[in-house]
N, C-alpha and C positions, 0 to 999 in steps of 0.2 A: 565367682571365685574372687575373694579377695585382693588386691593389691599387696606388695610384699613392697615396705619402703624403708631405703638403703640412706642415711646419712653420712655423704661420704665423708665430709670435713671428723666429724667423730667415730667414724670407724675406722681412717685413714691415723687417726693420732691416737688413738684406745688401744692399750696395753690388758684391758679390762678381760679376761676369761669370759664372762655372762655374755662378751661382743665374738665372741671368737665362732658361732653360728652365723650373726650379722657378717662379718668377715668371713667367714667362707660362700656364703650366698653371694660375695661380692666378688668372692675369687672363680665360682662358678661362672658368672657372668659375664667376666672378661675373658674364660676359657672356649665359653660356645660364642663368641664372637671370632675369635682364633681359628675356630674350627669350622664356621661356616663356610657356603661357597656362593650363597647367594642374599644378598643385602640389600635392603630398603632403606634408604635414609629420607626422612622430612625434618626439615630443619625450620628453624625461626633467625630471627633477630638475634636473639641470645647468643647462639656460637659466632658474632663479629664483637659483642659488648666489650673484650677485652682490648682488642685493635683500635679505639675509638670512637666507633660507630655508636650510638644510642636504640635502644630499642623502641618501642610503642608505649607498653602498659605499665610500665613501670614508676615510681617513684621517678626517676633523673630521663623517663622516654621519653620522645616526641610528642605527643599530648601535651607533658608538662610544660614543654618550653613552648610550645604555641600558645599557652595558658599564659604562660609567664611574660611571652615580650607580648602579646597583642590583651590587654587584659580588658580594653572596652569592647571588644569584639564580642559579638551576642552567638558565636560559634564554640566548638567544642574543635580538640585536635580528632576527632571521630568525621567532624563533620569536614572537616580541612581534605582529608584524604578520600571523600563521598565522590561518586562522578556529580552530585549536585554543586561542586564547588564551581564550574566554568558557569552556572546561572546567573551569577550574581558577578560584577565587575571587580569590587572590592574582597571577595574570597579569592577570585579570579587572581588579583594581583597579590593577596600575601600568599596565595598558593605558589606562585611563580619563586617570589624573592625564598621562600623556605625552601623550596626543591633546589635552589641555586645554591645554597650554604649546605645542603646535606650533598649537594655532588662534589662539591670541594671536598669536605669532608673524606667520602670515601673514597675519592682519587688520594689522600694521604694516608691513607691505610694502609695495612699490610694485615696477609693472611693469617686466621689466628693456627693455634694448635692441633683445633676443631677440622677446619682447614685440610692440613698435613695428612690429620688423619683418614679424612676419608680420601684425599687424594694415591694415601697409602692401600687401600684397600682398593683404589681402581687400576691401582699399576698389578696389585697379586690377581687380579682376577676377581677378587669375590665382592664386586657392588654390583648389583643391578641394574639400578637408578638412584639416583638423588633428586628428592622432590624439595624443592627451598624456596620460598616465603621472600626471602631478602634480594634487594632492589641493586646491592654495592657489585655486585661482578667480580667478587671473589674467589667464588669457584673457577671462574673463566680465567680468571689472570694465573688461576691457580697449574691449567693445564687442561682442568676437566672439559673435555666436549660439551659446550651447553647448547647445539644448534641456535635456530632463531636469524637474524640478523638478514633477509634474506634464503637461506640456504633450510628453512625449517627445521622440522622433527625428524629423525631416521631412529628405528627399532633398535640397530646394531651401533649405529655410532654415537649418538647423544646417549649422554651418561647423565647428565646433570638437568634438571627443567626449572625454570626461572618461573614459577606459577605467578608472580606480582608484574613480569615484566622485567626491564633492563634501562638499569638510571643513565647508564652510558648513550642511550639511543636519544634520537628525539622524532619524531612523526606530524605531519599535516593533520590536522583536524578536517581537510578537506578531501582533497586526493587521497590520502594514507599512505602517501613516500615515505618510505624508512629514510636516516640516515645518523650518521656516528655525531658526536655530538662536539661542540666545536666550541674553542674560550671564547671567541665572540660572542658566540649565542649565550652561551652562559655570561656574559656580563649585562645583553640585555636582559635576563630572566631575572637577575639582580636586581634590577634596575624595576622591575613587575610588569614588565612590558614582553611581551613574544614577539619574536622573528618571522618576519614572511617567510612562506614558504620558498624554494627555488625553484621549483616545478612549476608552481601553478605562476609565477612573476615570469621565466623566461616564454611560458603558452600565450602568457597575455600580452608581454612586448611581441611575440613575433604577430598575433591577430592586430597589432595597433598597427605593423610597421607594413600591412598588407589594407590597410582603411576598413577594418574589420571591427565589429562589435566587439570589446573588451567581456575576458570573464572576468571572476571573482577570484582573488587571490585568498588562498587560505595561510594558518599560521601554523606553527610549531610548536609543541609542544612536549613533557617529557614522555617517552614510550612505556609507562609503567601504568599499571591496572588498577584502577583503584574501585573500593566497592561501590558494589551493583554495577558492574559495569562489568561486560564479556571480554575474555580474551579474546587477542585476534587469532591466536594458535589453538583456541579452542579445542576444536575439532582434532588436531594432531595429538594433543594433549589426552584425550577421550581413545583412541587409539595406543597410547603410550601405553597408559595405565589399564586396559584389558588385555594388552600382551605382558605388561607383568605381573597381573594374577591368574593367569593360565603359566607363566613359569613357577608359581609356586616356592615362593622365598621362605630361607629359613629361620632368617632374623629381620624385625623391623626395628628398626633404631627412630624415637623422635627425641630431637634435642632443640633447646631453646626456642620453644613455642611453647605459649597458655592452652592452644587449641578451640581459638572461640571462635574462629573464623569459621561460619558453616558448609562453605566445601572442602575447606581442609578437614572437618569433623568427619565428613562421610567420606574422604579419602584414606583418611586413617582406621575407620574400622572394617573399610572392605580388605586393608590392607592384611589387617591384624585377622580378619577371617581367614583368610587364604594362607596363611602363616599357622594356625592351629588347626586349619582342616586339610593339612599335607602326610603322605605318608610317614612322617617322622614330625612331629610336633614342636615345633619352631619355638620361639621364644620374642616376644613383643619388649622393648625396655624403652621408659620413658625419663628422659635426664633433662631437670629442669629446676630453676629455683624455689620454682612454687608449685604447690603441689595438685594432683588434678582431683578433680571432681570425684564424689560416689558414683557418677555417670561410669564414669569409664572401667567399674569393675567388670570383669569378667573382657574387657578387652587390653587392658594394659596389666603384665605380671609382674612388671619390678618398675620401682619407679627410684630413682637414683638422683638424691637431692643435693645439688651443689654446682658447681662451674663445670660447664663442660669442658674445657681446659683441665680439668685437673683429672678426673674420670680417665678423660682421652689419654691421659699422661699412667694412668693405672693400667689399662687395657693394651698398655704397648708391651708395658715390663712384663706381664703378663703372657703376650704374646710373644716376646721375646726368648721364654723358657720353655714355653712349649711347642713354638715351631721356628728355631733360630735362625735355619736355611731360608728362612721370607726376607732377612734381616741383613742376608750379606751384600758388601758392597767390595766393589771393582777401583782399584787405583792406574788410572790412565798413565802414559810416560811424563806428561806435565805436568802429574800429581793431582792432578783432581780424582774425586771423591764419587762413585758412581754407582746406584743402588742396582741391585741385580733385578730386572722388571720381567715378571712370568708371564706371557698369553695369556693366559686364562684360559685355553679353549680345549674343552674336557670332550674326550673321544666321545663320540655319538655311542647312543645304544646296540647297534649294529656289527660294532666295532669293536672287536679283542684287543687286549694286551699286548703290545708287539713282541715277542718272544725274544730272546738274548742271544745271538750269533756267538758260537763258537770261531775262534781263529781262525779252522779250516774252512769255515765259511764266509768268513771274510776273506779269507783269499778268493775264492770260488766267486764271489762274487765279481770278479771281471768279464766283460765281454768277449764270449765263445767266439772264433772265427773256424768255419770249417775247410780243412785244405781244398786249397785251388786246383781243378787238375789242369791237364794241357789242353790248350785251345782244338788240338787234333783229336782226341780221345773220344770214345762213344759211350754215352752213358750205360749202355746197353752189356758194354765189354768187362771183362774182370780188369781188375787194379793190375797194371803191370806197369807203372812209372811208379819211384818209388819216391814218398813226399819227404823232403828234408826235415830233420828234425825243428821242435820250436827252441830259440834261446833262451825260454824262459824254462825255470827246473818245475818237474810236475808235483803240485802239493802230495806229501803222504797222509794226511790225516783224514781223507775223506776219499775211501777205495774205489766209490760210483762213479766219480769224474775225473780217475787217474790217466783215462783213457784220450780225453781233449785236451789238445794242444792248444795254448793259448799264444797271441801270435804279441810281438814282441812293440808297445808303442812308441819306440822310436824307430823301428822298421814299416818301412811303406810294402802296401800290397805288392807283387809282381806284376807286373805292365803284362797286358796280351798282346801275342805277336800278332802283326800286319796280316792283314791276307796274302802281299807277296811273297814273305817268309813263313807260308802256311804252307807254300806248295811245294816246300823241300821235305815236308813232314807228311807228306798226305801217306805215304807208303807203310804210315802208321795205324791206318784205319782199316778196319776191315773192307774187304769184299762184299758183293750183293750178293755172289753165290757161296762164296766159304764162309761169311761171318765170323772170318776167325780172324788172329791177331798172327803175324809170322811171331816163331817161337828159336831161339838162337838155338842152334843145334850144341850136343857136346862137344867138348874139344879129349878126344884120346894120346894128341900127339903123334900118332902115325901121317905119315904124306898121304896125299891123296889124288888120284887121277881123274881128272875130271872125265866125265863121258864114260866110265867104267863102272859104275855104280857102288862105287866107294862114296855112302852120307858122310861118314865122319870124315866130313873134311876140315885139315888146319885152316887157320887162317893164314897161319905163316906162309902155306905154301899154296895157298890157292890166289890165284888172279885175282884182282878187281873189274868188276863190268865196266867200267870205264876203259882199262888196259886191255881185258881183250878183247872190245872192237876194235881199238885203233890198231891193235895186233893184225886181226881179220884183212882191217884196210890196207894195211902197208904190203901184206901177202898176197891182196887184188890186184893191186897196183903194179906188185913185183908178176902177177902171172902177165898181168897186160903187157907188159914192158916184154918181156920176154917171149910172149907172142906178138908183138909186135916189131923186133928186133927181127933182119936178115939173115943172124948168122945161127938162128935157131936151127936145132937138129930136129931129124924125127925121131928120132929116140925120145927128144925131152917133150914132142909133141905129144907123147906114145902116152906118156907116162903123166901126165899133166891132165890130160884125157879122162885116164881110168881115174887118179885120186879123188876129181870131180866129180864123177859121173858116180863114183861109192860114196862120196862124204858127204854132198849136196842133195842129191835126190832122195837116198835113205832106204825108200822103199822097192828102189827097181829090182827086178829080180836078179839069181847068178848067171840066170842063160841069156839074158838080156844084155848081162854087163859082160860078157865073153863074145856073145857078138859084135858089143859097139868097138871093143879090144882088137877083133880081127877082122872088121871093114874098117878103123881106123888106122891098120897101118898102111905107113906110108910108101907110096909105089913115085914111080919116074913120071918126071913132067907136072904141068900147071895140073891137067883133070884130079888128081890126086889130091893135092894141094886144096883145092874148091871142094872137096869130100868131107873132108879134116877141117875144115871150115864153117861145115855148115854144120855139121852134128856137134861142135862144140858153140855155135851160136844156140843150138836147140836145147843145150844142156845149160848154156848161162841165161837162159832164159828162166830157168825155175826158179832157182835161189836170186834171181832180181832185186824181187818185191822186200825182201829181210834185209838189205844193204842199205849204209848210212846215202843221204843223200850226193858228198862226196865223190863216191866211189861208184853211183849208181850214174849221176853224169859220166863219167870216164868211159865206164862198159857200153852208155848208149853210142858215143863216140863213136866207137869201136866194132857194135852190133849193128849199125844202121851203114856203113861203109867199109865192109872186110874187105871188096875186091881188091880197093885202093893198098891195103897194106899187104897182100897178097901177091899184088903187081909189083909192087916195091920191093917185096922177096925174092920173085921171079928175076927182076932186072939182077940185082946184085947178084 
């Protein structure tokens, strides 16, 4: 399949109808860039040209000028960047002094528009990865994740791979300590001279300061890759790049690279494979000054000739009209300026659409508490404490859960009572044998007699159990008293006798209680007296056991020592 090749500078200023096909292949272009979700970038030299940086192959590249200032030098700027350069002393040292002028250099840099844009595309979500060529650490200052430094390759977090290396590092040629790179050292590199290492210098003062055989100190050098020569990230690298042709990207973008480089060759057409053999057929575009090979028909589709700065400067405006909401930005109260940055993280396969909550369900959405009942209660029993309303009012919009009460959060739970204050309630519980609950009787408003089998009894006019024991008591106390008094009659003995002998016992019979009537009355002298005595000891002998404790001291008194108060009667 042929190449399809875009001249931006003249399609960009062509007013021309016969461009106006050119011109919408161009508008297409920047549309399925917009619209993608997953992006490939490999980059060259070319997206820094504008910030100062010089590229390689060029007319004004590094080649040229190694040409230029060293011109008896029997090397080429190919051969300058070979790992054959540390062979020779004299490559060795204009290798050093050149890599010290291009670190300045791109320490005075500033990101181009190339830049912006793809760090635009890693805040929406849709880059993949960025595979770059270039040594300046731009994308890194840019924001983008480029692992490395120690800390390697991670699948999910590095976004950016520095395929040549990082000008900012500098590394032992011995040990292979990493470390960031420092103006001293750089003024020796100036100089064509390397740095000891500090690793292998502080290993070999401490073996001298112990009478120890000295090692060999290694030197420093910059941490960038030059040909033929392996990455140290190799391996993470090879990893990187089979997890993202199994995600299956739907644009690959290469800007400002020739493409001669032979793993960048084979990078980019596995890329460009996996981008046309996707369920939706991707689009590969290649934006460079110069144009590529007959090679690469049938893997690059659009090739877009000009700066990539200005491209990148089309594809916004672009994007801008068709997805304006990527575009908005946020004004802080200090007035800064603050782009709205999306996750990117698109719901798994697995996983539906969250559906739109209705108002009534956003209310409903609070946490249900179910009432509390009482600490005495049996799970077992019907509802008979009846639970206070909640203060919160019950939604009407959704009838299934008009039913829960939802409990109010600035109200605290209710505290459970003690077990000491448990045992005023117990009368609340059922029985072993009734399992039932006492149920309030009716109230009719008629009086009621107790002991008459009148239920409907008032409350008004019925005693409390508390009032009438102490009732009971004061009436035991008042019989004692009175039988224990001298000036007691037999008439009141007479009569004292029977009301006990019928109210206390219950069951004795009428012929029973007729005779105790007519052997208790009372006859002349003490024998009489000692008769009347003992049959009312026999008869407060029953009802004993049911008297408060009280009153059940008094009677024993009383029972265990009658002669005594008998005698006392007799005297008087």
């Amino acid at each position: 399949m042929p190449i399809t090749h875009l001249p931006l500078a003249h399609l960009l200023s062509s007013t021309d109808p016969r461009d106006f096909s050119a011109r919408r292949q161009l508008a297409d272009v920047s549309a399925a860039i917009a619209k993608s979700k997953k992006v490939v970038i490999v980059s060259g030299a070319g997206i820094s040209c504008s910030s100062g940086i010089p590229d390689f192959r060029s007319e004004d590249g590094l080649y040229s000028l190694v040409k230029a200032k060293y011109p008896a030098s029997f090397f080429t700027g190919r051969d300058l960047f070979s790992a054959g350069t540390f062979s020779n002393p004299q490559t060795t040292s204009i290798f050093y002094t050149f890599i010290a002028e291009l670190f300045l250099s791109c320490a005075a840099a500033q990101p181009t528009r190339t830049h912006h844009f793809i760090r635009k595309l890693e805040q929406k979500g849709k880059l993949l990865r960025s595979y770059t060529q270039n040594v300046d650490g731009l994308e890194r200052r840019m924001g983008i994740e480029s692992g490395g430094r120690g800390k390697g390759l991670k699948k999910k977090d590095t976004k950016n791979v520095e395929l040549h290396g990082d000008l900012g590092r500098v590394r032992c040629v011995l040990c292979m300590k990493d470390y960031e790179a420092k103006h001293e050292w750089i003024e020796i590199f100036r100089e064509g001279d390397a740095p000891e290492c500090p690793s292998c210098l502080d290993r070999c003062e401490s073996r001298l300061s112990r009478s120890a055989r000295a090692t060999p100190v290694g030197t420093l050098r910059p941490a960038i890759v030059l040909y033929d020569e392996p990455h140290p990230l190799g391996d993470d690298i090879g990893q990187l790049t089979t997890y993202d042709l199994s995600r299956q990207p739907d644009v690959l973008l290469i800007m400002g690279t020739s493409l001669k480089v032979h793993g960048l060759k084979r990078l980019v057409k596995e890329f460009a494979k996996s981008v046309h053999g996707g369920a939706r057929s991707g689009l590969v575009v290649f934006v460079n000054a110069t144009a590529p090979s007959k090679a690469w028909e049938g893997v690059i589709d659009v090739h877009v000739q000009g700066e990539t700065d200005k491209w990148v400067e089309k594809v916004e405006e672009e994007w801008r009209r068709i997805k304006p909401g990527d575009w908005e930005v946020q004004t802080r109260l200090d007035g800064e300026m603050v782009q709205v940055v999306n996750s990117g993280r698109l719901p798994s396969k697995g996983q539906g659409k969250a559906k739109a909550l209705s108002s009534s369900d956003k209310e409903d959405r609070f946490p249900v508490q179910l009432p509390t009942p009482r600490p005495t209660a049996s799970p077992r029993s019907p509802v008979k404490h009846n639970t206070p309303p909640s203060p919160l009012p019950t939604p009407k919009g959704n009838a299934k859960q008009d039913h829960i009460q939802r409990p109010s959060p600035a109200v605290a739970p209710p505290t459970p009572l003690s077990p000491s204050k448990r045992r005023s309630n117990i009368q609340d519980s059922p029985s072993k044998k009734s399992k039932a609950y006492d149920i309030e009787p009716p109230k009719t408003g008629l009086p009621a007699t107790p002991g008459r089998g009148n239920l409907f009894a008032s409350p008004d006019k019925v005693p409390l159990a508390a009032d009438s024991d102490d009732r009971k008591d004061e009436e035991d106390e008042k019989e004692w008293e009175l039988f224990e008094s001298p000036m007691m009659e037999r008439t009141q003995l007479d009569a004292l006798d029977k009301r006990r002998t019928v109210g206390r016992v219950g069951r004795v019979g009428k012929a029973k209680v007729k005779a105790a009537g007519k052997e208790n009355v009372p006859e002349t002298g003490s024998a009489s007296l000692k008769g009347t005595v003992s049959k009312v000891k026999k008869a407060r002998s029953v009802a004993v056991s049911g008297s408060s404790p009280k009153v059940r001291r008094t009677r024993t008194r009383a029972v265990l020592n009658p002669t005594a108060a008998v005698a006392a009667s007799v005297k008087a």
